[in-house]
N, C-alpha and C positions, 0 to 999 in steps of 0.2 A: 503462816498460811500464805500460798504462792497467788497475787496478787492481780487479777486480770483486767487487761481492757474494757473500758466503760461500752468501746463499741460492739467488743465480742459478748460481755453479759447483755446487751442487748439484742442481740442477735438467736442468741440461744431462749431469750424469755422472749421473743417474739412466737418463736418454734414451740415454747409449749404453751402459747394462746393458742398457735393453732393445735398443736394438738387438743386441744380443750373444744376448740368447735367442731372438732372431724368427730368421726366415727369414734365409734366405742375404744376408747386407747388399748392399746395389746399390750401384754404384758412383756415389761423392759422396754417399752418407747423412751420412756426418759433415760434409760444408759444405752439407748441407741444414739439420742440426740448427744447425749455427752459424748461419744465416743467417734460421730461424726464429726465434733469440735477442736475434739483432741486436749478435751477437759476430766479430770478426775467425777464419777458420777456421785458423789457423794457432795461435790459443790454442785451441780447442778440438781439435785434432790434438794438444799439449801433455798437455790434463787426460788424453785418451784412455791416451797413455803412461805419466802418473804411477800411470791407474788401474789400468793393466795392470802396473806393476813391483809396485803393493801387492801385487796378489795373484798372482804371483808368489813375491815374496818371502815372504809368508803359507803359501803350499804347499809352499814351499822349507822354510821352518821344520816345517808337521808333517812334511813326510818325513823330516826329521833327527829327530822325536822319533820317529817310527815305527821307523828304523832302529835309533836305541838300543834301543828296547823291544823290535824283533824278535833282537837279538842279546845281549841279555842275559846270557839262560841257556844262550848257546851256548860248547860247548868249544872248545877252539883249531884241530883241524881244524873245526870246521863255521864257524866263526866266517874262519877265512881262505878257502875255498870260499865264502859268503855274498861276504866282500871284493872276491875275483876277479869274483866273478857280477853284482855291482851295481857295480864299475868304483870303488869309496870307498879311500880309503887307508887303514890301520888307525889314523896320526895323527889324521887328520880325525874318525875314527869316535869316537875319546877327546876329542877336544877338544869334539865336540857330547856327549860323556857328564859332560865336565867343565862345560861351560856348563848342561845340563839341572840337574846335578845342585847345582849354586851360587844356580842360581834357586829351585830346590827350599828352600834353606837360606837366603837371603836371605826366604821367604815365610813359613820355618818363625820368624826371629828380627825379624818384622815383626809375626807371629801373635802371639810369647811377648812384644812390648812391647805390643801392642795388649794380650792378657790382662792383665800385671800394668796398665795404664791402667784396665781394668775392674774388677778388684778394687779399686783405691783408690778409684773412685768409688760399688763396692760399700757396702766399711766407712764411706765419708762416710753414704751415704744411711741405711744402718742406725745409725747414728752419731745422725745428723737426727732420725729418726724416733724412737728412744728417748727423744732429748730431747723431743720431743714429747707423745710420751706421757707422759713427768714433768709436763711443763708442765699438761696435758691434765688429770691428776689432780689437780694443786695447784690449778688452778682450780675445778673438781669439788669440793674441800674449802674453798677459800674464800667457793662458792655457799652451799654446806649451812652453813658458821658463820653468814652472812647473814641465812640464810631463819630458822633457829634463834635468832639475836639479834634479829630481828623478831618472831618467836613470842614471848621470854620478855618481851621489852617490852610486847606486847598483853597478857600474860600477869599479869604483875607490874606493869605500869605503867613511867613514869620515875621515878627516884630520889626528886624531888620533890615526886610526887604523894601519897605518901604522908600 
């Protein structure tokens, strides 16, 4: 299968978003787009499907988040009336409470190793910096003995001028 550009596939499934928002699509819009690309229409009947299971499966996911959220708080009869009314099994309905709820905790102990990552490089940099500033004043005191043993030499002379 002849292999194409990530830029030109995306060029072409831009072209059929919009043809998806326009007007009612005429028939052979999509081997007009292929044919304006100078793509076999049979790969672009392809991306059309890939793009359409994305988002699919995208809406399929929030409405499984929307279903946990909307049954949360609910008690056991509302919650099995909800079940019957939307056609879900009560399994299913735990398994996306179990999955929502893993991702939740897989984000929260991603968050607390990213945190302690910050903290270490916190103490480093306050670490840096103090040493910094030591350094910062020891040179500040090695200026001033300087400028001071220049002064007492203009001051006094060298030893041997005496």
């Amino acid at each position: 299968m002849k292999r194409y550009p990530a830029e030109l596939k995306n060029k072409v499934v831009a072209a059929l978003y919009e043809l998806d928002n326009s007007e009612p699509a005429k028939a052979g819009a999509i081997a007009k787009i292929a044919k304006d690309h100078g793509i076999n229409a049979n790969v672009v009947y392809q991306w059309n499907s890939e793009r359409k299971a994305r988002v699919i499966n995208s809406s399929e996911s929030i409405n499984k988040i929307k279903a946990v959220v909307d049954t949360a708080a609910m008690n056991e009869h509302e919650l099995g009336s909800w079940l019957r009314a939307n056609g879900v099994l009560a399994e299913d309905l735990e398994e996306w409470r179990n999955t929502l709820e893993s991702a939740f905790d897989n984000k929260r102990a991603a968050n607390r190793a990213h945190q302690v990552e910050l903290d270490k490089e916190r103490k480093a940099r306050l670490r840096i910096e103090a040493e910094l500033r030591r350094k910062e004043k020891a040179l500040a005191e090695a200026a001033a003995l300087l400028v001071l043993q220049k002064k007492v030499q203009e001051i006094w002379g060298e030893e041997g001028d005496v």
